[in-house]
C-alpha positions as CSV (number, residue, x, y, z in Angstrom):
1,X,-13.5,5.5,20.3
2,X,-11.2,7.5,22.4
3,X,-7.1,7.0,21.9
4,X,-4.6,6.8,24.4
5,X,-1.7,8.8,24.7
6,X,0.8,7.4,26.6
7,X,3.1,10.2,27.7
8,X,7.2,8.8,27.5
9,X,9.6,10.0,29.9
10,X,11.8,13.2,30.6
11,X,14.5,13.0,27.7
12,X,16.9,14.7,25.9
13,X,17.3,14.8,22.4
14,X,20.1,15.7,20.4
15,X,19.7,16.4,16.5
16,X,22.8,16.1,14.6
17,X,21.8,17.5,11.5
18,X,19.3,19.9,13.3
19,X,19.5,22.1,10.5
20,X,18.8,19.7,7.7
21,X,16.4,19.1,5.8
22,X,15.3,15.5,7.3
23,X,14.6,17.4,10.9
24,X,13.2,20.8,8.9
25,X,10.4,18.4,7.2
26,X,10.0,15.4,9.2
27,X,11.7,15.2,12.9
28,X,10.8,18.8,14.2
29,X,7.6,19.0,12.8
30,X,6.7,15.1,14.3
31,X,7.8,16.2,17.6
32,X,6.0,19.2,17.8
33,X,2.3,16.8,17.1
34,X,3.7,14.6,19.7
35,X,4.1,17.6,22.1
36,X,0.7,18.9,21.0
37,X,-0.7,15.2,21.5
38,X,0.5,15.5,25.2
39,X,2.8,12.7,24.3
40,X,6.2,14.6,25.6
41,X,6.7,15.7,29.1
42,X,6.6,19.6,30.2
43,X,10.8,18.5,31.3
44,X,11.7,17.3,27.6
45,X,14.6,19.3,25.6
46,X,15.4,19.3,22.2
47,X,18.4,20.3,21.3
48,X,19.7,21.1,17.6
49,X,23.4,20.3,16.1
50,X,24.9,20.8,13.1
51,X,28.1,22.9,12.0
52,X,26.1,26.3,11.1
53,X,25.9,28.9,14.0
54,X,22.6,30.0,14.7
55,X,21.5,31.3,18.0
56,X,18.8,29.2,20.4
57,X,16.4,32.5,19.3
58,X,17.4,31.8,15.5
59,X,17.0,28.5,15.6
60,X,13.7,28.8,17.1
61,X,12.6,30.6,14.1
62,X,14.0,28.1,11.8
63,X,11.9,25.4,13.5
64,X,9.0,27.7,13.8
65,X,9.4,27.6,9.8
66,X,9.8,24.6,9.4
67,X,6.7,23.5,11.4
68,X,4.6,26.1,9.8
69,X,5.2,25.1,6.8
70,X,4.7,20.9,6.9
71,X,2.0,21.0,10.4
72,X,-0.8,22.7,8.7
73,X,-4.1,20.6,10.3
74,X,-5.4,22.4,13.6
75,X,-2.4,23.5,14.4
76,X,-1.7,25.3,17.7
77,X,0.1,28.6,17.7
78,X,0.5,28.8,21.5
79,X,1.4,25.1,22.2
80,X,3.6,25.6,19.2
81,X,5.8,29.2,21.1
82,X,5.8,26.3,24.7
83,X,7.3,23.9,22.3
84,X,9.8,26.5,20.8
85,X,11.0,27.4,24.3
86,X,12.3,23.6,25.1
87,X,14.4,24.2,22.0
88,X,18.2,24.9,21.9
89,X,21.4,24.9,19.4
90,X,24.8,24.2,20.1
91,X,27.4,24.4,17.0
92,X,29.6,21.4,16.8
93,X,32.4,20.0,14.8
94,X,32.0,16.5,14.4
95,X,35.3,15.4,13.5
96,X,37.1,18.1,16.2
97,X,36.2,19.6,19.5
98,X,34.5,22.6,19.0
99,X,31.1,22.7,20.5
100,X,31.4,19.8,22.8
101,X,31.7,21.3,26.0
102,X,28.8,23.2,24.8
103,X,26.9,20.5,24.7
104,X,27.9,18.5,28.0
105,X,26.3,21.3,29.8
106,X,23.2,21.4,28.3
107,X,22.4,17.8,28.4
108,X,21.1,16.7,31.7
109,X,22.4,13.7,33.9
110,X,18.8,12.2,35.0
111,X,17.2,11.9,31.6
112,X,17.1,9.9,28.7
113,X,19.8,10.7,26.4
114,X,19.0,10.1,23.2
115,X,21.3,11.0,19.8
116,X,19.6,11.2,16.6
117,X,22.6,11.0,13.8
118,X,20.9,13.1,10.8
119,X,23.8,13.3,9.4
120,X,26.3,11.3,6.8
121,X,27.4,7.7,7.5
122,X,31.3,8.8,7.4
123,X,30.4,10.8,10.8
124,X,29.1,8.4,13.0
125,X,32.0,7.0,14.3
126,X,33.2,10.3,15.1
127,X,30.3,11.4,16.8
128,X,30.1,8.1,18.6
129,X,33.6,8.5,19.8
130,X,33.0,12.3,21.0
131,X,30.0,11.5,22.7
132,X,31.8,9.1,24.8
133,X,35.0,11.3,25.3
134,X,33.0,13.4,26.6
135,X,30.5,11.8,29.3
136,X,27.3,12.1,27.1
137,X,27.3,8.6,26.8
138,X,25.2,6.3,29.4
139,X,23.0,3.3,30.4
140,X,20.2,5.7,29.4
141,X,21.6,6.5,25.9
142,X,20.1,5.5,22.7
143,X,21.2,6.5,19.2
144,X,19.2,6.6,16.2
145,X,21.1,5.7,12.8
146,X,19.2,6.7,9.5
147,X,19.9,5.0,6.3
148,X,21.3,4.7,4.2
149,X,23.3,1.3,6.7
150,X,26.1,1.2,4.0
151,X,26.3,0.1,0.4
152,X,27.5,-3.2,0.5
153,X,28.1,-5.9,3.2
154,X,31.7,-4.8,3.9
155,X,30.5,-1.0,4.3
156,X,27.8,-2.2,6.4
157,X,29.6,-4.9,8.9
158,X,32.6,-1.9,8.8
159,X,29.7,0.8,10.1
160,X,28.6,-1.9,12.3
161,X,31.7,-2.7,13.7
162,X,32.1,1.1,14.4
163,X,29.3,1.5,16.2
164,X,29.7,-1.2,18.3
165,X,32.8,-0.1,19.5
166,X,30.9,2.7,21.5
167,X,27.5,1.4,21.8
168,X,26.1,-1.8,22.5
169,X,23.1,-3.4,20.1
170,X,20.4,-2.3,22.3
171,X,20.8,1.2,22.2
172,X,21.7,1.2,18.5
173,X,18.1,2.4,16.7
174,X,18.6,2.1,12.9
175,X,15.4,3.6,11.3
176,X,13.3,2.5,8.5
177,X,10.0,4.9,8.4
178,X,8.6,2.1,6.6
179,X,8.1,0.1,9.8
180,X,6.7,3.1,11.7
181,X,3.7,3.1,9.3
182,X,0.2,2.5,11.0
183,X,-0.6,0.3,8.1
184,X,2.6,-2.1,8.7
185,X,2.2,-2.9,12.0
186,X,-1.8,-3.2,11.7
187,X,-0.4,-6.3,9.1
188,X,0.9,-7.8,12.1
189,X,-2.1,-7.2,13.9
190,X,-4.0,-8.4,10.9
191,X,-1.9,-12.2,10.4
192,X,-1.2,-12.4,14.2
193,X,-4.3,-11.4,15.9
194,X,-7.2,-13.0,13.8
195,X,-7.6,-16.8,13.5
196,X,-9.0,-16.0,10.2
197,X,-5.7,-15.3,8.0
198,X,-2.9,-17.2,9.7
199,X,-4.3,-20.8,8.5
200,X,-4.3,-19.2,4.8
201,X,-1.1,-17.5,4.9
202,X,1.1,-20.5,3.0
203,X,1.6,-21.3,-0.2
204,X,-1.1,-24.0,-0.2
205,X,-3.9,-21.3,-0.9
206,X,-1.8,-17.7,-1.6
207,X,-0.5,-18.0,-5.7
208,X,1.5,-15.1,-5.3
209,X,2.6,-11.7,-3.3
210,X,3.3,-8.8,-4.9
211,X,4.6,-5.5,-3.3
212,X,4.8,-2.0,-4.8
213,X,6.5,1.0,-3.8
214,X,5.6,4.0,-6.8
215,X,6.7,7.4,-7.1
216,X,5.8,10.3,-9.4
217,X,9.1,12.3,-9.1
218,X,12.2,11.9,-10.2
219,X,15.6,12.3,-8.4
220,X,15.5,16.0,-9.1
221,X,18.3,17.1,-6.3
222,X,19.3,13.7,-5.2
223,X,21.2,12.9,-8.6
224,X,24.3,12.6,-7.6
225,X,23.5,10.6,-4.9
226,X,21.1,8.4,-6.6
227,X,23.1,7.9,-9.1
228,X,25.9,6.0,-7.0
229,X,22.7,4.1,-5.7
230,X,19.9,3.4,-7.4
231,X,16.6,1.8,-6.8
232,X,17.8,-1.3,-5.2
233,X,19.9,0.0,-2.8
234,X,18.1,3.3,-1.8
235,X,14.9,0.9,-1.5
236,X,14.8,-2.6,-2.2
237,X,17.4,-3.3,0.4
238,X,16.3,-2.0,3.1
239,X,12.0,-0.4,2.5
240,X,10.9,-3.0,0.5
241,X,12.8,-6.0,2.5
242,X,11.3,-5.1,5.3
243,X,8.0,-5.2,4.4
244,X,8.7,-8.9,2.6
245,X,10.0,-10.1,6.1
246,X,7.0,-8.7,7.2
247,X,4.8,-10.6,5.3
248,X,6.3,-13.8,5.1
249,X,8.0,-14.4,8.4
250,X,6.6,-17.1,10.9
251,X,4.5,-16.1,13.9
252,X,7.2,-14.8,16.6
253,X,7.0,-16.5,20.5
254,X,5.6,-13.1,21.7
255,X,5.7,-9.3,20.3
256,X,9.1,-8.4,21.5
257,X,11.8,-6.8,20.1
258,X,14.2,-9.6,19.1
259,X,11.7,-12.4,19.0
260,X,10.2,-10.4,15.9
261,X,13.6,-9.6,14.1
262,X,14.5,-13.1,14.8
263,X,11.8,-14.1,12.4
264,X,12.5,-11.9,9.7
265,X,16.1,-12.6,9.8
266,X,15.1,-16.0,9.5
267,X,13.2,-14.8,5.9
268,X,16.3,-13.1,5.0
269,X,18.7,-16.1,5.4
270,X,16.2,-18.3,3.5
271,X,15.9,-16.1,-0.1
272,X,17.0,-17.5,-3.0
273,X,20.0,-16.2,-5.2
274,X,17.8,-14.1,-8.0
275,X,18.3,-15.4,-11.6
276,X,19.2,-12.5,-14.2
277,X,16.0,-13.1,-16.3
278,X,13.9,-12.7,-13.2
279,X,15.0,-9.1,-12.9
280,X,14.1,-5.7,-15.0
281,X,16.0,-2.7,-14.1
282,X,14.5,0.9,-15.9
283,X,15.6,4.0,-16.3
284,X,13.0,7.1,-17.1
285,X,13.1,8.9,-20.2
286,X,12.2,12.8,-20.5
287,X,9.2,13.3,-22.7
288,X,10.0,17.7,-23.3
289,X,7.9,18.5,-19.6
290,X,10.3,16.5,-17.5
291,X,13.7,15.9,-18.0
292,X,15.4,12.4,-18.4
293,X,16.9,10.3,-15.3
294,X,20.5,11.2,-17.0
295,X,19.8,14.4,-17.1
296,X,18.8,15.0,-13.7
297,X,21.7,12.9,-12.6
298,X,23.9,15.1,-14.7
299,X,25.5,11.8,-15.9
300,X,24.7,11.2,-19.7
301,X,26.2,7.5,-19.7
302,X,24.5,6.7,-16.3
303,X,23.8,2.6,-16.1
304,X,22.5,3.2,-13.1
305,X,18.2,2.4,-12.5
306,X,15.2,4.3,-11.0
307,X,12.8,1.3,-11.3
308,X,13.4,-2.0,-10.7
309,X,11.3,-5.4,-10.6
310,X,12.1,-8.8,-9.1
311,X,10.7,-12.3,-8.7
312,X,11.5,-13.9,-5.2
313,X,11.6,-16.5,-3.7
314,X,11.7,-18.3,-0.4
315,X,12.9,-21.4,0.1
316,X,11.0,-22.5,3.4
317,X,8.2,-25.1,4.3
318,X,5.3,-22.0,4.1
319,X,6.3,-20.3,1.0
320,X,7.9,-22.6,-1.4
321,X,6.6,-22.8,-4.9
322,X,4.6,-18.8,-3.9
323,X,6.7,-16.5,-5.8
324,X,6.6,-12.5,-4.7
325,X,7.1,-10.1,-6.9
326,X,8.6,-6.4,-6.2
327,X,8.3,-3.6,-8.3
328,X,9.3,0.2,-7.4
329,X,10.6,3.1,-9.4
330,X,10.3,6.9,-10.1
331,X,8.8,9.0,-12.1
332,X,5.8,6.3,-12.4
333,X,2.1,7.0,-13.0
334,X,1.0,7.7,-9.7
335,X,2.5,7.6,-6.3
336,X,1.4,4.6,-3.9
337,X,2.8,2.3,-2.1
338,X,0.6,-1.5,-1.6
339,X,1.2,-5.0,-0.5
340,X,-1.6,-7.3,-2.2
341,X,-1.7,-10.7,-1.2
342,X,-3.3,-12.8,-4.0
343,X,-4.9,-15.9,-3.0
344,X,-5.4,-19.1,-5.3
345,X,-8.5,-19.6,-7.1
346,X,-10.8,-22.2,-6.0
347,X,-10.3,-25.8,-6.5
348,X,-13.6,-26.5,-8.5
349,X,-15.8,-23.6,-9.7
350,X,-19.5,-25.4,-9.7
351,X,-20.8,-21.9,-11.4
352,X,-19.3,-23.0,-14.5
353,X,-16.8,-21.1,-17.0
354,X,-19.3,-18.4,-17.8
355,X,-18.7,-17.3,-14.2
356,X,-15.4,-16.3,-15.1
357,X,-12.4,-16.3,-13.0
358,X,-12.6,-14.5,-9.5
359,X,-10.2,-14.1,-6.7
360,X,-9.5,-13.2,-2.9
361,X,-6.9,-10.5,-3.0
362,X,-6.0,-8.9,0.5
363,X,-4.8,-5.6,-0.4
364,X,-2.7,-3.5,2.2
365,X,-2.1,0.1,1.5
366,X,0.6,2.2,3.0
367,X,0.2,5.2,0.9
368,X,-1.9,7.3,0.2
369,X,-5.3,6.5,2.2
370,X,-3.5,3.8,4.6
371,X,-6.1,1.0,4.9
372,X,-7.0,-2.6,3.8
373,X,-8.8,-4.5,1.4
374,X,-10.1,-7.8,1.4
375,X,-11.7,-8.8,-2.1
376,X,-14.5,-11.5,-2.1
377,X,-17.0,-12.6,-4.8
378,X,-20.6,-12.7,-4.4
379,X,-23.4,-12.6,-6.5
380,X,-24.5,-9.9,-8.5
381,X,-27.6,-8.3,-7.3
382,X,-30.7,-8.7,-9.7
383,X,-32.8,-11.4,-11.3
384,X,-30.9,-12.9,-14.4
385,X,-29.1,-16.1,-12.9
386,X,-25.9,-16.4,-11.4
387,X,-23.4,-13.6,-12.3
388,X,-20.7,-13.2,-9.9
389,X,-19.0,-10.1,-9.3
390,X,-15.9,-9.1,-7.3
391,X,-16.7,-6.5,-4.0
392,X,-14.3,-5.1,-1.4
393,X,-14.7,-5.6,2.6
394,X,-13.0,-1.8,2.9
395,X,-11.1,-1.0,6.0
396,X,-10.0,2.3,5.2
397,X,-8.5,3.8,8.4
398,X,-9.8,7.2,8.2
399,X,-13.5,5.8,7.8
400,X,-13.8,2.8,9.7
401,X,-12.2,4.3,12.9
402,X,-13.1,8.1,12.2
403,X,-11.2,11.1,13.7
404,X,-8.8,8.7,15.6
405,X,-6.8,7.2,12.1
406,X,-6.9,11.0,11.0
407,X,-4.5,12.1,14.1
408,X,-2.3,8.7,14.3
409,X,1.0,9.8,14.7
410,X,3.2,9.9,11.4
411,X,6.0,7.2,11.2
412,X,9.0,9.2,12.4
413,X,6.7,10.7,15.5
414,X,5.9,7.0,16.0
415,X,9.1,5.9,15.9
416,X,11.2,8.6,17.5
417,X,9.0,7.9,20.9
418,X,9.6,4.7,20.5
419,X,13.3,5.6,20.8
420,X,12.4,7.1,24.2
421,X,10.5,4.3,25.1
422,X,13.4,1.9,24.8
423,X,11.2,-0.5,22.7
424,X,13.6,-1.8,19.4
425,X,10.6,-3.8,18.0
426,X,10.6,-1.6,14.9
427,X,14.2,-1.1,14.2
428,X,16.6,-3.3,12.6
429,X,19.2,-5.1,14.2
430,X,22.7,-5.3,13.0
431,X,22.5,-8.9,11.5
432,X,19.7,-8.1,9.8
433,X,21.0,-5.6,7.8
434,X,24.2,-7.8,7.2
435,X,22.3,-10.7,5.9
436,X,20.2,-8.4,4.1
437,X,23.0,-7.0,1.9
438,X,24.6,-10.3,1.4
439,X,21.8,-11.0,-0.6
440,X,21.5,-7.8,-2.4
441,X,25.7,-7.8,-3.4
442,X,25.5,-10.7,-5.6
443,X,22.9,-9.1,-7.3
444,X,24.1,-6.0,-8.4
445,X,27.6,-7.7,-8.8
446,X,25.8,-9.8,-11.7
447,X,24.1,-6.7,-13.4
448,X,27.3,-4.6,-12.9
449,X,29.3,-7.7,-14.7
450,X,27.3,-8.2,-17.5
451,X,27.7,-4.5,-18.2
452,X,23.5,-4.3,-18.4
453,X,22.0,-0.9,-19.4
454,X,18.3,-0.1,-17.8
455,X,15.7,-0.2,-20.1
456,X,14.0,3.5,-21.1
457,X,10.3,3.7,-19.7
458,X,8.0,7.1,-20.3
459,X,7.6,9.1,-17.4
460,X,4.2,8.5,-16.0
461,X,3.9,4.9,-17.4
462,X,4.3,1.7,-15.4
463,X,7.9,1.5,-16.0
464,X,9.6,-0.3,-18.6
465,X,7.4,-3.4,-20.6
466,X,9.9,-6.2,-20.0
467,X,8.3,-5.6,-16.5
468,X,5.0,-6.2,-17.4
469,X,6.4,-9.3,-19.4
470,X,8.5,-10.3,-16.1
471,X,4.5,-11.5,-14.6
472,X,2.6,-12.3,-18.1
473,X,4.9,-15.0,-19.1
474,X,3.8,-16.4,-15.7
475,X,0.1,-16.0,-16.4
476,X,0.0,-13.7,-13.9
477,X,-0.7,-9.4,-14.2
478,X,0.7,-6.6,-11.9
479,X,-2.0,-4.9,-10.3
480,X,-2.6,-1.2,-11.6
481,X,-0.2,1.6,-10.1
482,X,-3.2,4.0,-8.9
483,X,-3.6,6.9,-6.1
């Protein structure tokens, strides 16, 4: 099988925060497999900002670093010193003027401008405003927000509101490398394209959803971020939402942009308020090789908690009564992230009781090894009567579609010529995020009331046991956190 590359057209694009370390380990290096896929035109700039002062010649080193260092497989040195020379640097102040005039001149009139803000939240509406001031803004412009898209819904309707003031909705990109993920969008493929899944997808035959988002390190530098953040914010908010909506949203009219966020608004607007005992927030503990979460937050009466798991539900005609479950944290026993759909058993098992108890479990694996599994019983092989055994129908990218899954773009490559493209499938819209933290707030507002301390797990455990209990007293086990 041979994959197309669809080359985008001539842009422009502006880094703000082009010496960071966001564009040092994921944008520049991204771009550079797109340019060696063919993907960007011979015409296409990229241009670096930030307030540092490095020369183009010096900045072309630090990218040539920077891709060195994270572009290791087959890469090429020669297509790498023709993507170096499409490279510039311009020093700006973001809140004054310096720089700017700089910039109009480099940026050309007849291209796609495109503004990716790798920067702090408290900057965008200054940039927005500059880039307006001073005729960089366009028809053709799109910017690209990263997250985090406030910290509660007046932050976010305020960033929102600021935004909007310069740029309408549709060339607003807010970016969620979740979504870029080959594995998410082949789960649309997967429900949307096959007549196989969609009639199963309700909770007449699926007993329960769980999604898991796992890390192995800590917070390490991000403490004193993290710290005024935590778990749900910095991932159940926005990473592992998305991937619900995903999951449970209802077939969209066509595969557009705002017919699809349509339908996972529509998921957001129909989740229940979460009750206090269906929540377990954790904290790590050191164990003498790591240190503790406080520790690495520097804040020794830190409340604040690296894991946290959640029953939800979904008050709609397809999933009432299915409950999903979301678990993620740090500093946990292996690094994966996995949506398994867990289907009910079957109505009447005519192999009787010493067949045991077997189930279809669709498993979808972002990380590592993207791929899916479909788990089906059959019979054991061999004489001996009717023992039933569980298999999986493997669809593990990298073997079922050979060299092809091995060079599919990473997300932010993915996304970032999506940008060019014009094509907002894959971003979030404004609303969304707005209904999405109107959820969230009365959540933490209850923990934060109550005055709740995290409960201490081990470092390379599961998290704390109260999550474990969370499922059990349901009948019901968390699947095994496993590379």
């Amino acid at each position: 099988m041979v994959s197309r590359v669809i080359p985008v057209d001539p842009f422009d694009l502006v880094i703000f925060g082009g010496t960071g370390d966001l564009a040092r380990r994921k944008i520049l290096p991204g771009l550079f497999r797109r340019y060696m896929a063919g993907q960007m035109p011979e015409t296409a700039r990229v241009i670096g900002a930030s307030r540092s002062e490095p020369s183009d010649a010096e900045y072309r080193d630090f990218v040539r670093a920077a891709v060195e260092e994270f572009v290791t497989e087959d890469r090429d040195d020669a297509a790498l010193s023709q993507f170096l020379e499409r490279l510039h640097f311009v020093s700006i102040d973001a809140k004054g003027e310096g720089g700017w005039a700089q910039l109009a001149d480099l940026v050309r009139d007849d291209v796609i401008h495109a503004y990716y803000f790798s920067v702090a939240p408290s900057l965008f509406g200054d940039l927005a405003e500059r880039l307006h001031k001073h005729g960089l803004a366009d028809n053709n412009t799109r910017i690209v927000v990263e997250k985090p898209f406030g910290r509660d819904l007046g932050s976010a309707k305020a960033l929102n509101a600021t935004l909007a003031q310069h740029f309408d909705e549709t060339q607003i990109y807010r970016i969620d490398h979740y979504l870029g993920k080959e594995t998410v969008q082949n789960l649309m493929a997967v429900r949307f394209g096959n007549v196989l899944f969609e009639p199963l997808w309700n909770s007449q035959y699926v007993d329960h959803i769980q999604i898991t988002v796992a890390e192995t390190v800590g917070v390490g530098g991000r403490g004193a971020y993290y710290d005024k953040s935590g778990a749900m914010r910095d991932m159940v908010q926005n990473h592992l939402m998305q991937l619900l909506c995903l999951i449970a949203m209802e077939p969209p009219s066509r595969f557009s942009p705002d017919s699809v966020r349509d339908e996972k608004l529509k998921v957001i607007r129909a989740l229940d308020p979460v009750m206090p005992h269906h929540i377990v927030r954790g904290q790590y503990d050191g164990d003498g090789d790591t240190v503790s979460y406080r520790e690495d937050a520097e804040n020794a009466r830190s409340l604040t908690e690296s894991f946290i798991a959640m029953k939800i539900n979904v008050s709609n005609w397809r999933w009432a009564g299915t409950p999903f479950y979301l678990r993620t944290g740090k500093r946990l026993k292996a690094r994966t992230s996995e949506i398994a759909v867990v289907f009910k058993d079957a109505p009447h098992s005519i192999f009787g009781e010493e067949a045991g108890r077997h189930r279809n479990i669709l498993t979808i694996r972002l990380q590592p090894n993207e791929g899916m599994t479909l788990g089906v019983t059959i019979k054991e092989p061999g004489p001996g009567g009717m023992r039933l055994i569980d298999v999986p129908l493997d669809m593990t990218f990298a073997d079922a579609l050979g060299p092809d899954a091995e060079e599919a773009p990473e997300a932010y490559e993915r996304l970032i010529m999506d940008v060019i493209r014009g094509n907002q499938t894959l971003f979030m819209r404004g609303d969304e995020v707005e209904a999405a933290w109107a959820w969230t707030d009365p959540i933490i507002e209850g923990w934060e009331g109550r005055g709740e301390a995290p409960k201490t797990y081990d470092p390379g455990s599961s998290g704390p046991e109260d999550a474990q209990m969370l499922m059990h007293r349901e009948g019901r086990r968390w699947r095994d956190i496993r590379d």
